[in-house]
N, C-alpha and C positions, 0 to 999 in steps of 0.2 A: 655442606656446612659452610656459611658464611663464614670467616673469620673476621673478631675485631680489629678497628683500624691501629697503625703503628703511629703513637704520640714520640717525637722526636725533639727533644727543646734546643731549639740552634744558637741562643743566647740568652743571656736576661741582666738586666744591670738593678738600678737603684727602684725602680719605674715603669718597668718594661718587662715580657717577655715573649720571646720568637719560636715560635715550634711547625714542625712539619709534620703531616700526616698522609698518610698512605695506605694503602691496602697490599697484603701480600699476596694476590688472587685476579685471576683473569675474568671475575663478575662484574659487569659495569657498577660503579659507583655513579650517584648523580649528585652527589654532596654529604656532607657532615653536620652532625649538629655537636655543639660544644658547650660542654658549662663548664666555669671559670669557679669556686668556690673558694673564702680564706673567713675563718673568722672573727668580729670585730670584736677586740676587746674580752673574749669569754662569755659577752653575751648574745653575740647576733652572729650569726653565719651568714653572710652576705652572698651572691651570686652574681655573675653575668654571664650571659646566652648568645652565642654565635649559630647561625645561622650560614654554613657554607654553602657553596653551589662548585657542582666539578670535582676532578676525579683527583688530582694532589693538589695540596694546598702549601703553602706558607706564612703563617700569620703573626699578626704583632699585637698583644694587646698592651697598653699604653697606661697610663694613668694609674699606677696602682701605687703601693704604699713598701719602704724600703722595708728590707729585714723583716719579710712579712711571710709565712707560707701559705704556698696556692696547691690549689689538688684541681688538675686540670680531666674530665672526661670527656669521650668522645663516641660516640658510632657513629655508625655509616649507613646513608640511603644506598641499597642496591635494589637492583631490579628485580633479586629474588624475596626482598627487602632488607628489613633493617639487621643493623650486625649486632652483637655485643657491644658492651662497652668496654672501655680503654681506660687506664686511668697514670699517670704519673702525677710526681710531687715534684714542687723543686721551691726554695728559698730565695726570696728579692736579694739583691749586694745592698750594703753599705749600712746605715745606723738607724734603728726606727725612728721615727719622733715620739717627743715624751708626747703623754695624754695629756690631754688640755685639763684646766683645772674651769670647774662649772658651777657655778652660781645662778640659782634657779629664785624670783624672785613674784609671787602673787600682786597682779594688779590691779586686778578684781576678781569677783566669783568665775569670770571665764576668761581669764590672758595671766597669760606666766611670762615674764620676761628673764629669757636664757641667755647667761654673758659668761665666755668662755676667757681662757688667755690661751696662744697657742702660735705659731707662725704667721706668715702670712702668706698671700696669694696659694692657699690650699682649698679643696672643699671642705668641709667641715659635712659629718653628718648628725641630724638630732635627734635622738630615738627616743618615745615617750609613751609610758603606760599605766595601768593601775594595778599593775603587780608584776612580780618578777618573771611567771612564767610567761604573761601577756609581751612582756616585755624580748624575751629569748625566741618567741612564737613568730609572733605579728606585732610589733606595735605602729604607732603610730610613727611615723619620720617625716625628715624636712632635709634641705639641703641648704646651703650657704657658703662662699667664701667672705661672709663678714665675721665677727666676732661677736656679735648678739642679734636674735630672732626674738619676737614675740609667739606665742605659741598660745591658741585658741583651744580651748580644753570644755571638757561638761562640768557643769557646776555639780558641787557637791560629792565630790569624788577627790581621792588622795593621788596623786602621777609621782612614777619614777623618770627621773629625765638621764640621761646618756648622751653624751657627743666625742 
């Protein structure tokens, strides 16, 4: 029986977190695959995917958002194959940021101009759809660290925008 790998978080601040992973087993591991999960605001459940090579690891992912919870999972490539999965939580340090406040404005049948307030030198994400579940599912998204996007839509259809 494979066993799942051991997720071990070595630190984490405002931005950041550090975790190690391991196997409790003498089967060759040839790497790890990792999803990073938190979700945005109540409505989007966001992800990012690692892709490890090698038998321990210690990694740092970077970029993320304070006072935020992450659900980090994991298995493992072995040579008898794959493991179970793994899973821990753990909470970013320090004070989220407030939600931006968004002004969604038509500037013709196809361009909406989106103008937020919010910090600065951040990304900003803009998620856009024609109903709520389209929107929690799949919608449409953009990225930016400015403070207003135009956003190219179909005519003749209603959009919820989010950022």
């Amino acid at each position: 029986v494979i066993p799942a790998p051991v997720i071990h978080i070595e630190s984490y601040s405002e931005d950041s977190i550090s975790f190690s992973l391991k196997m409790t087993t003498n089967i060759k591991v040839s790497g790890y695959v990792v999803n990073i999960y938190w979700t945005f605001d109540t409505h989007r459940q966001e992800k990012r995917t690692l892709i490890i090579e090698g038998e321990k690891s210690i990694q740092k992912v970077a970029n993320l958002t304070a006072h935020t919870p992450y659900e980090i999972s994991a298995w493992a490539k072995t040579e008898l194959g794959d493991s179970p999965l793994s899973f821990v939580h753990v909470v970013t340090s320090g004070t989220r940021p407030a939600s931006p406040s968004l002004k969604a404005k038509a500037i013709n049948q196809t361009a909406v101009e989106c103008t937020w307030t919010g910090p600065r030198n951040v990304v900003y994400g803009i998620f856009y759809a024609t109903s709520f579940l389209e929107l929690y599912r799949s919608p449409h998204n953009t990225t930016t660290t400015s403070h207003n996007i135009t956003v190219l839509v179909q005519r003749d259809e209603q959009y919820l925008f989010l950022v």
